[in-house]
C-alpha positions as CSV (number, residue, x, y, z in Angstrom):
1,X,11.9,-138.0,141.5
2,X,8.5,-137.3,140.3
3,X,9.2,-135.8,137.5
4,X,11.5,-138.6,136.5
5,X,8.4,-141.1,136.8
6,X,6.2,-138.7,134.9
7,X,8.8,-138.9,132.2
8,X,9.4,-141.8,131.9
9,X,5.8,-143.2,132.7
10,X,5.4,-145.2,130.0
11,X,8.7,-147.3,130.3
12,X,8.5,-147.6,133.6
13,X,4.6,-149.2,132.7
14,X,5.7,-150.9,130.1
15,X,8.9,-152.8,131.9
16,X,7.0,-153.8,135.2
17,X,3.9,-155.3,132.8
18,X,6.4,-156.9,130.9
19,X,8.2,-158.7,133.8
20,X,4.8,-159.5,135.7
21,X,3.9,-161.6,132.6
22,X,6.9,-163.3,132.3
23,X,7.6,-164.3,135.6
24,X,4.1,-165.8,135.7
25,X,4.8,-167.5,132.4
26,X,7.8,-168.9,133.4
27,X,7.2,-170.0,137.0
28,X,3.5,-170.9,136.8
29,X,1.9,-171.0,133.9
30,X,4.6,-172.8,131.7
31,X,8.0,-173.4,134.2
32,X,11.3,-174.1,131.9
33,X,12.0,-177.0,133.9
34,X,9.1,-179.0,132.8
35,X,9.8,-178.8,129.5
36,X,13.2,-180.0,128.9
37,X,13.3,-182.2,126.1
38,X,15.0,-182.2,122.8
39,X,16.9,-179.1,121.8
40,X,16.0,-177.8,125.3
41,X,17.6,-181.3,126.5
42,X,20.6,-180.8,124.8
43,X,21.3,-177.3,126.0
44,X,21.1,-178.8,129.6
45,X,23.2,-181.9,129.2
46,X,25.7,-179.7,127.6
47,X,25.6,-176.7,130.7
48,X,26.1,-179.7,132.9
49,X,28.7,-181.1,131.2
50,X,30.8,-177.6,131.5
51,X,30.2,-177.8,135.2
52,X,31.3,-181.7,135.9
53,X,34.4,-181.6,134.0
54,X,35.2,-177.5,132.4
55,X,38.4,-178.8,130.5
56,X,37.3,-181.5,129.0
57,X,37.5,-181.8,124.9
58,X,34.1,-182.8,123.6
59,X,33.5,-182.7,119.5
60,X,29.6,-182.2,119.7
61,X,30.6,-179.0,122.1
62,X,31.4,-177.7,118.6
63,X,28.4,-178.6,116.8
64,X,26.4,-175.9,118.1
65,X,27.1,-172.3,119.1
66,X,28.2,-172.3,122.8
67,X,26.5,-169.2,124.0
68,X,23.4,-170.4,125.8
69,X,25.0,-173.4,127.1
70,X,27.3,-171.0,128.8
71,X,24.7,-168.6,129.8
72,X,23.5,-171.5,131.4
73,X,25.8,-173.1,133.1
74,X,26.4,-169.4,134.6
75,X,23.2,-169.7,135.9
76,X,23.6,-173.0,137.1
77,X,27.1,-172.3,138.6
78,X,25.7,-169.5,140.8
79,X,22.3,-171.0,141.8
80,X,22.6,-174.8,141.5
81,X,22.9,-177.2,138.9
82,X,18.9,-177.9,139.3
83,X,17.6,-175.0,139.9
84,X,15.4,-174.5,136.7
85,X,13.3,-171.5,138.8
86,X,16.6,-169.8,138.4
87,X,16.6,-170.1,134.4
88,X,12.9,-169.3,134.4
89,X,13.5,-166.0,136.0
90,X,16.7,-165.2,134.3
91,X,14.9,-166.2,131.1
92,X,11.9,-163.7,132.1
93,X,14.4,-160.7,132.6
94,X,15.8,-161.4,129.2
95,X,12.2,-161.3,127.9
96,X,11.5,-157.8,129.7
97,X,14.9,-156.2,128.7
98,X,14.0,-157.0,125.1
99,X,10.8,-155.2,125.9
100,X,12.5,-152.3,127.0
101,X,15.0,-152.0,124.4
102,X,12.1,-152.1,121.2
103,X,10.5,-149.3,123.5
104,X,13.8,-147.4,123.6
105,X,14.7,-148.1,119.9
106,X,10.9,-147.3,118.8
107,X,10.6,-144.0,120.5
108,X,14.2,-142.8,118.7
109,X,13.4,-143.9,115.2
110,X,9.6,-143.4,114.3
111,X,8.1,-139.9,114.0
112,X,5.0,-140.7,115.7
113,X,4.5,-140.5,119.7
114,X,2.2,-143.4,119.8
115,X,4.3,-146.0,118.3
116,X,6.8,-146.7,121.5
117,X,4.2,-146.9,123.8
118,X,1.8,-149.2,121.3
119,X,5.1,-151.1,120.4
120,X,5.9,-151.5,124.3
121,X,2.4,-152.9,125.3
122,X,2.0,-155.1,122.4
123,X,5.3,-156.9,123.0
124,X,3.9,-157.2,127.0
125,X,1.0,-159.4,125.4
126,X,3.0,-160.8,122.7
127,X,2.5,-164.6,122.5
128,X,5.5,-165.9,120.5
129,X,8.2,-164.2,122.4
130,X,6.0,-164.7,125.7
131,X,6.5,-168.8,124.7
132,X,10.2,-168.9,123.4
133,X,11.4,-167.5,126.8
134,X,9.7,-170.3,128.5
135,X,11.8,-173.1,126.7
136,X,15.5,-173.5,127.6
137,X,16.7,-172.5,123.7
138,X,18.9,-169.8,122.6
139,X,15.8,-167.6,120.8
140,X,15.6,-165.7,124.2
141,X,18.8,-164.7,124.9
142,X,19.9,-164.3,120.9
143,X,16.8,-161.8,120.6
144,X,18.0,-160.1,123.5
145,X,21.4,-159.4,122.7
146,X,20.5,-158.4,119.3
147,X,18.0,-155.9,119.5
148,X,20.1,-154.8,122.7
149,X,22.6,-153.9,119.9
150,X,20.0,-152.3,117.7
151,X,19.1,-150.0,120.3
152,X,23.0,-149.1,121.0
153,X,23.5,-148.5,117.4
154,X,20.5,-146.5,116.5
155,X,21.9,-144.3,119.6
156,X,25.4,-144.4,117.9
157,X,23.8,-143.5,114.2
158,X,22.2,-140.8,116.1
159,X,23.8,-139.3,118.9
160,X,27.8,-139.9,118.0
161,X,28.8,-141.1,121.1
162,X,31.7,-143.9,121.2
163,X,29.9,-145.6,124.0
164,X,27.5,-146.7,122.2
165,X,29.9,-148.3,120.0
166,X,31.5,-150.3,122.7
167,X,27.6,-151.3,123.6
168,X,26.7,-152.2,120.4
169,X,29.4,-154.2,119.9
170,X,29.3,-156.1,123.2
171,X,25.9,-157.0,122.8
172,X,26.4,-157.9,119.3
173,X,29.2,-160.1,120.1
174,X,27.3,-161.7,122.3
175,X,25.1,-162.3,120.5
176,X,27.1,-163.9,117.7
177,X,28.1,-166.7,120.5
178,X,24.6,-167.7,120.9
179,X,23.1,-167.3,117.5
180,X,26.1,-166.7,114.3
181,X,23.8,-165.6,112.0
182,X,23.3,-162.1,113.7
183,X,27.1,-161.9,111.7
184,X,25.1,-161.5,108.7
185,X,23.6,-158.4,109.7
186,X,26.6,-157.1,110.7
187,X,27.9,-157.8,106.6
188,X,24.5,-156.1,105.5
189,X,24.9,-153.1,108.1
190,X,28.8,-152.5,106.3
191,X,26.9,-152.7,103.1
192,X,24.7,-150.3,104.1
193,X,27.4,-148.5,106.2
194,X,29.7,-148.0,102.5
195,X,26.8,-147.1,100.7
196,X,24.9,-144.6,102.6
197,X,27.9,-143.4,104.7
198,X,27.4,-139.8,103.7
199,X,23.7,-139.6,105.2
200,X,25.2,-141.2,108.6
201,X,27.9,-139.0,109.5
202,X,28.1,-140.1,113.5
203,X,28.8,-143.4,112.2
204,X,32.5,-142.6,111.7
205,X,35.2,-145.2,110.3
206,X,36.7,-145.3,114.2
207,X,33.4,-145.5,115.9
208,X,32.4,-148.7,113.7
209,X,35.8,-150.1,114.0
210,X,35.2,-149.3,118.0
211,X,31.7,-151.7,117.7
212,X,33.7,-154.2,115.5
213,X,36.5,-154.9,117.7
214,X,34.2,-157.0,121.0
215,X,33.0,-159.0,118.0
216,X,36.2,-159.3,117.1
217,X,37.4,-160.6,120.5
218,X,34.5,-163.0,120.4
219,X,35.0,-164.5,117.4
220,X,38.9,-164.7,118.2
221,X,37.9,-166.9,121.5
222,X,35.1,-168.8,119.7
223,X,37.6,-170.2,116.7
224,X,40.1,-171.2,119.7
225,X,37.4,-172.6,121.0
226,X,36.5,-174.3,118.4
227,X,39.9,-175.9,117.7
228,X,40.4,-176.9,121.1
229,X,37.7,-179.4,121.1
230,X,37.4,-180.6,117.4
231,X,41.2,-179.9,116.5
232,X,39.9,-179.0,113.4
233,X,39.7,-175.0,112.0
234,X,36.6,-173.5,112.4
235,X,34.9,-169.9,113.6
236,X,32.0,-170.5,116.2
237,X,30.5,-174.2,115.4
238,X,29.8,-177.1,113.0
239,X,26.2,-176.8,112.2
240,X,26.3,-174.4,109.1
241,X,27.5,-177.0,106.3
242,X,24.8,-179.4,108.4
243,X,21.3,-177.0,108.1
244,X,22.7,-176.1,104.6
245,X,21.7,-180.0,103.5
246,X,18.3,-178.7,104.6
247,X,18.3,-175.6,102.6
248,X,19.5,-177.2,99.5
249,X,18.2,-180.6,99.5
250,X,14.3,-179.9,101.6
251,X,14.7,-183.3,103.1
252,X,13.0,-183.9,106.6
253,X,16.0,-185.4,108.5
254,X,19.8,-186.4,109.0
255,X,20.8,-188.8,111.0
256,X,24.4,-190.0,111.7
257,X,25.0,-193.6,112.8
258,X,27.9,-195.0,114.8
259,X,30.8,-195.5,112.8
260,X,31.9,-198.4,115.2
261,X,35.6,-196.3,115.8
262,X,35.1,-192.7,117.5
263,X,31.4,-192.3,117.5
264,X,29.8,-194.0,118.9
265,X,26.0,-192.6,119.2
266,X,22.9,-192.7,116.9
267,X,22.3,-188.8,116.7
268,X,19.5,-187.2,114.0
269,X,18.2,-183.6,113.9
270,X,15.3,-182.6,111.6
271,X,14.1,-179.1,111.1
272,X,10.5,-178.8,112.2
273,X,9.1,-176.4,109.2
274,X,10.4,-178.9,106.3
275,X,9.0,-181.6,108.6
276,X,5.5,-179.8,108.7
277,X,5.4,-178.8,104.8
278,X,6.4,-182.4,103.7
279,X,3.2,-183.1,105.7
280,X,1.7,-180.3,103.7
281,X,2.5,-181.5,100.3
282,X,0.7,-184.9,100.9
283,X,-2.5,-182.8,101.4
284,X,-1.7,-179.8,98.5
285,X,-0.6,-182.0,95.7
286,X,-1.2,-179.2,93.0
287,X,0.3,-176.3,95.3
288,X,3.8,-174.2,94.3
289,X,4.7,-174.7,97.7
290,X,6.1,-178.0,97.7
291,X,9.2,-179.4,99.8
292,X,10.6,-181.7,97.1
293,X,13.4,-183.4,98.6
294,X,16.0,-183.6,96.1
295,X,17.3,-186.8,97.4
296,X,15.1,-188.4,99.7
297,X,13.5,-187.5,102.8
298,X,15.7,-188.6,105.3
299,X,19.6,-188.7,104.6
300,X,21.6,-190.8,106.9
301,X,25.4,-191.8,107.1
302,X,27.8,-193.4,109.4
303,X,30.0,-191.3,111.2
304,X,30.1,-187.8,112.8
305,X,26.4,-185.3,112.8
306,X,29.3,-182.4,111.3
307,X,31.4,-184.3,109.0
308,X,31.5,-181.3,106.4
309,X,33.4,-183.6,103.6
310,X,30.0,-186.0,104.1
311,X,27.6,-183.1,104.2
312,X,29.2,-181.1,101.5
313,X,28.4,-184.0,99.2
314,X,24.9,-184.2,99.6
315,X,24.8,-180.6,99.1
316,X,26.8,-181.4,95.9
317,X,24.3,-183.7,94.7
318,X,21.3,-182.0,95.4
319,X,22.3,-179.1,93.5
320,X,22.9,-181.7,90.6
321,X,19.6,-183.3,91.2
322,X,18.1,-180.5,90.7
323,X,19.4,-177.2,88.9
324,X,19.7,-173.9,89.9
325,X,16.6,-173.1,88.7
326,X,14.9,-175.4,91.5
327,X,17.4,-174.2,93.9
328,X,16.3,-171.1,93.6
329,X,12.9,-172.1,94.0
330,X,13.8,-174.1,97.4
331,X,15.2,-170.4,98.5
332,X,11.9,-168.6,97.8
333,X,10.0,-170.8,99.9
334,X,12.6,-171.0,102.6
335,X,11.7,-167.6,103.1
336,X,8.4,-168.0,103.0
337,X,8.5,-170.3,106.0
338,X,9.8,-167.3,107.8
339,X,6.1,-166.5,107.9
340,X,3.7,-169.2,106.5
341,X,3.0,-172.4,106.3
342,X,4.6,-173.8,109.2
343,X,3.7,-173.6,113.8
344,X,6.2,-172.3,115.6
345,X,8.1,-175.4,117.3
346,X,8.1,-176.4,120.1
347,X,4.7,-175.5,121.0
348,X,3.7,-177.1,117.3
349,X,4.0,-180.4,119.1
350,X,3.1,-179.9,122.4
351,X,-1.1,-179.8,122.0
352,X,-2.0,-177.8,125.1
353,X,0.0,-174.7,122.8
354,X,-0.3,-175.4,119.3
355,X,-3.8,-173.9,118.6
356,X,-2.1,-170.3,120.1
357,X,0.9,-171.0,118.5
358,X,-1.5,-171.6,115.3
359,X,-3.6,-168.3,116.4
360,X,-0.4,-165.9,116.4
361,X,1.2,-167.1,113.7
362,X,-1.5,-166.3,111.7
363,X,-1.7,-162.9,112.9
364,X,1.6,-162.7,112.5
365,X,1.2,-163.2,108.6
366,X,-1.8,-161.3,108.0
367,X,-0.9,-157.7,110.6
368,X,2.6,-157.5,109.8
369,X,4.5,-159.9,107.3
370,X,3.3,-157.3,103.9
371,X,4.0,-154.1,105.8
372,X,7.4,-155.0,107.5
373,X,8.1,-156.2,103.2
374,X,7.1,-153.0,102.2
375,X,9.2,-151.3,105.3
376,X,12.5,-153.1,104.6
377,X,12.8,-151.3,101.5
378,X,11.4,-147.9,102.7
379,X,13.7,-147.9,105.3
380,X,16.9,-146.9,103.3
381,X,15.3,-143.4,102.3
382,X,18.3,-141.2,103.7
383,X,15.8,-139.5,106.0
384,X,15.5,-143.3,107.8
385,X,18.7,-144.8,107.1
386,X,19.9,-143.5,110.7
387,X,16.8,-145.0,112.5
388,X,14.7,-147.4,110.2
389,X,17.4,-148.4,108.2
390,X,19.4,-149.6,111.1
391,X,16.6,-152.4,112.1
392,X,16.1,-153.3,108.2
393,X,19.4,-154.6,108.0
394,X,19.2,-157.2,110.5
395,X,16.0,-158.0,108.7
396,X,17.5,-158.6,105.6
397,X,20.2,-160.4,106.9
398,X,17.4,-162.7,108.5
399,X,15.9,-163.3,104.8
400,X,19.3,-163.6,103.5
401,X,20.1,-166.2,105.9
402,X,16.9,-168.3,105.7
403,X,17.1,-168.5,101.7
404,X,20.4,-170.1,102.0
405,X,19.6,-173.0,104.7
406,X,15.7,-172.5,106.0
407,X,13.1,-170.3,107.7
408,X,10.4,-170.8,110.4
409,X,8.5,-169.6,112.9
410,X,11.0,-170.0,115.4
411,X,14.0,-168.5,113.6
412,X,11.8,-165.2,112.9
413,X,11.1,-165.2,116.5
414,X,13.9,-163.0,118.3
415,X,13.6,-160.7,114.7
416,X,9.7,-159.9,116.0
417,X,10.3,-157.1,118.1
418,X,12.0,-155.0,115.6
419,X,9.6,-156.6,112.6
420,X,6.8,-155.4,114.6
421,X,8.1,-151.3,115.0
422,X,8.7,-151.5,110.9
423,X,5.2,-152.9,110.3
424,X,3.8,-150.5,112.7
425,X,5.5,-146.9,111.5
426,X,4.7,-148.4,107.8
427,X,1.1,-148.5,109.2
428,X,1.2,-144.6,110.6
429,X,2.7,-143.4,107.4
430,X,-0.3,-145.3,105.7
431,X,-2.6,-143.7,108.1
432,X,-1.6,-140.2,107.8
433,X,-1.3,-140.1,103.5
434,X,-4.6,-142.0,103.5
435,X,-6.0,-139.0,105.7
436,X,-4.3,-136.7,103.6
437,X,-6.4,-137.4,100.6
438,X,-9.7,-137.4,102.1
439,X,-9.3,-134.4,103.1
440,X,-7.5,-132.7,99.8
441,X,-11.2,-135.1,97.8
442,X,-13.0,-133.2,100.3
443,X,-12.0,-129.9,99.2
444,X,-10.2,-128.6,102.3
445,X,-7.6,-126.0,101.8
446,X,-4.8,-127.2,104.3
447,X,-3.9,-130.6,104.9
448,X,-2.5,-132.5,107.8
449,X,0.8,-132.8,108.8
450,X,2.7,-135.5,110.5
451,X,3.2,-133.6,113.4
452,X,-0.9,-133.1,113.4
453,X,-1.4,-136.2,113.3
454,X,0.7,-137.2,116.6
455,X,3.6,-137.6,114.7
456,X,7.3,-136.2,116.5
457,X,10.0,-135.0,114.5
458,X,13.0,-134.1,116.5
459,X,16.0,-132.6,114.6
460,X,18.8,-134.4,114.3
461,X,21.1,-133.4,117.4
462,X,18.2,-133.6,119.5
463,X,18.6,-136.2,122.3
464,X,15.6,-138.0,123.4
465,X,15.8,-140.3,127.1
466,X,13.7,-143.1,127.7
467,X,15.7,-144.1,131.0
468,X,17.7,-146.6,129.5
């Protein structure tokens, strides 16, 4: 037993910090249950509503992905409909997992011994994942789930064994329920897959078709799903064609009015980073970055918040508004957002947070937005393509996926974890090449190596534990 706990010292650390911090975000310092309002609203009306009456067909059950509302009327089921503390500490053992995994995932795929534990503590401290686990929104869970499946499939590229395919499948399929755009990794991870397939030899065709088939059996639920309450084809919900008029027309808001048959509700959604840089352009008149909505600011019809014929025409005439050349433009900067020029909602309008929200974000930019750049690229030399290379491609599919509707803050949120072990490795190498030629200036006739510089370099069979 001891020398379990001197093994594994630093995750063990690293878990119980991570936890203690959470817990006292969650049921102290900012409890879910105070803040539920808006999106965080919407999620509980809707986990209620699965409780009161399970079978019953609701069209806006389809508009967003169903996964957190599930998850929480799970929670609710088991420990009462009210019980936010429930949620909070749910939520805070989502948080510490996530921990744990970029800790696990870390100490497989970088060559130096410092990173996991440097990794691990920073993510213990680490303000923007600290505050989306205290709002009931599906950043949490999603960012869970998927670098849950990182870690699986890292172990997969690595170590060959099918288990980890079934992991990394399950947790990728799950999260695919709670946030669909984790499917766009999966396409860049097959591009990768077909590419580089002869550098990643555990990752056999019947171990990847082994992943594939939980997501399958997800996606295969989430269309019946989807018919059953809209009666209309579809794969997981109705909001893609709907944040797409944001992407390609930068206006501030949509809002659908009754339509004096079926629906009956006023409902309107805006995007909180193309709210805050249409604020921006009335101050920075002469900048590039500039929103300019394509139609107008706020769009507004009568009839359903997912009507894809509606929707599908103001894409249609934003694109003729405004060329391709412009819509390319709008892409750029919706990827920018990812990183700048926007607070991470919603503790951007709630004043008590927004100046550490403000604070991190910034640091954010600075510390690790140019090296994580610089890393997503690095990462497919065939030496990282097993390790590296598996945590670039959910990267890129979060670019890919921001430059076709939008970015922010909040969506780069559950990515951080796995941005941050990039950045930092990028960092190391850096470190060690930068030491490397002071020394050779200097006149010295050997040079450091990684492994003299705390790097590790296991071979390739080796199998490393961190407990998990």
């Amino acid at each position: 037993m001891s020398a379990f706990l001197v093994e594994h010292r630093w995750l063990i650390c690293i878990v119980i910090a991570a936890l203690v911090v959470r817990l006292h975000w969650n049921l102290l310092v900012h409890p879910i249950g105070h803040y539920i309002l808006s999106d965080m609203r919407g999620y509980d009306i809707r986990s209620a509503q699965i409780l009161a009456t399970p079978g019953r067909q609701i069209e806006y059950h389809a508009f967003f992905p169903y996964g957190t509302h599930y998850l929480v009327a799970a929670i609710k089921w088991v420990f009462g409909r009210y019980n936010h503390e429930a949620i909070s500490v749910i939520y805070a053992l989502f948080g510490t997992w996530t921990v744990g995994f970029a800790y696990g995932i870390a100490n497989r795929v970088s060559r130096f011994r410092w990173l996991a534990p440097v990794v691990g503590l920073l993510l213990v401290f680490y303000y923007p994942i600290i505050s989306l686990g205290g709002y009931l929104l599906s950043e949490m869970p999603s960012s869970f789930f998927m670098v849950g499946a990182t870690y699986f499939l890292v172990r997969l590229a690595k170590e060959g064994h099918s288990r980890f395919a079934w992991l990394a499948g399950a947790f990728a399929g799950c999260g695919v329920a709670v946030r669909p755009q984790i499917l766009m990794s999966m396409a860049v991870l097959g591009v990768v897959w077909l590419a580089g397939r002869k550098y990643l030899p555990k990752l056999t065709l019947k171990r990847m078709l082994c992943a594939l088939l939980p997501i399958l059996i997800v996606l295969g639920y989430s269309s019946y799903r989807h018919y059953y309450h809209t009666e209309r084809y579809g794969l997981i919900s109705e909001n893609g064609t709907f944040n797409m008029v944001f992407g390609r027309c930068h206006n501030k808001g949509i809002t659908a009015h009754p339509d004096g048959k079926k629906h009956k509700s006023r409902v309107m959604f805006g995007p909180p980073p193309l709210i805050q840089l249409l604020k921006r352009d009335y101050r920075n008149k002469d900048s590039w970055v500039q929103a300019e909505p394509a139609l107008a600011e706020k769009l507004s019809y009568q009839g359903y918040i997912g009507d894809k014929v509606i929707l599908k025409d103001f894409i249609r005439q934003c694109v003729e508004e405004t060329g391709y050349l412009k819509q390319v433009k709008y892409s750029v900067i919706n990827v920018m957002l990812l990183a700048a020029y926007n607070t991470m909602w919603p503790d951007s309008g709630q004043g008590k947070w927004r100046h550490k929200a403000m604070y991190w974000g910034r640091a954010h930019l600075y510390l690790l937005t140019f090296p994580a750049l610089f890393g997503m690229f690095w990462a497919y030399r065939r030496k990282n393509l097993d390790g590296l290379g598996m945590i670039a491609t959910h990267l890129w599919g979060m670019v890919i996926v921001s430059a076709i509707y939008f970015g922010g803050a909040r969506v780069r949120g559950p990515y951080d974890p796995l941005i941050m072990i990039i950045a930092l490795e990028v960092y190391g190498v850096a470190g060690v090449y930068l030491y490397q030629q002071y020394l050779k200036r200097r006149g010295k006739a050997s040079t450091p190596s990684l492994a003299a510089a705390g790097a590790q370099q296991p071979s390739p069979d080796q199998e490393r534990s961190d407990g998990q």
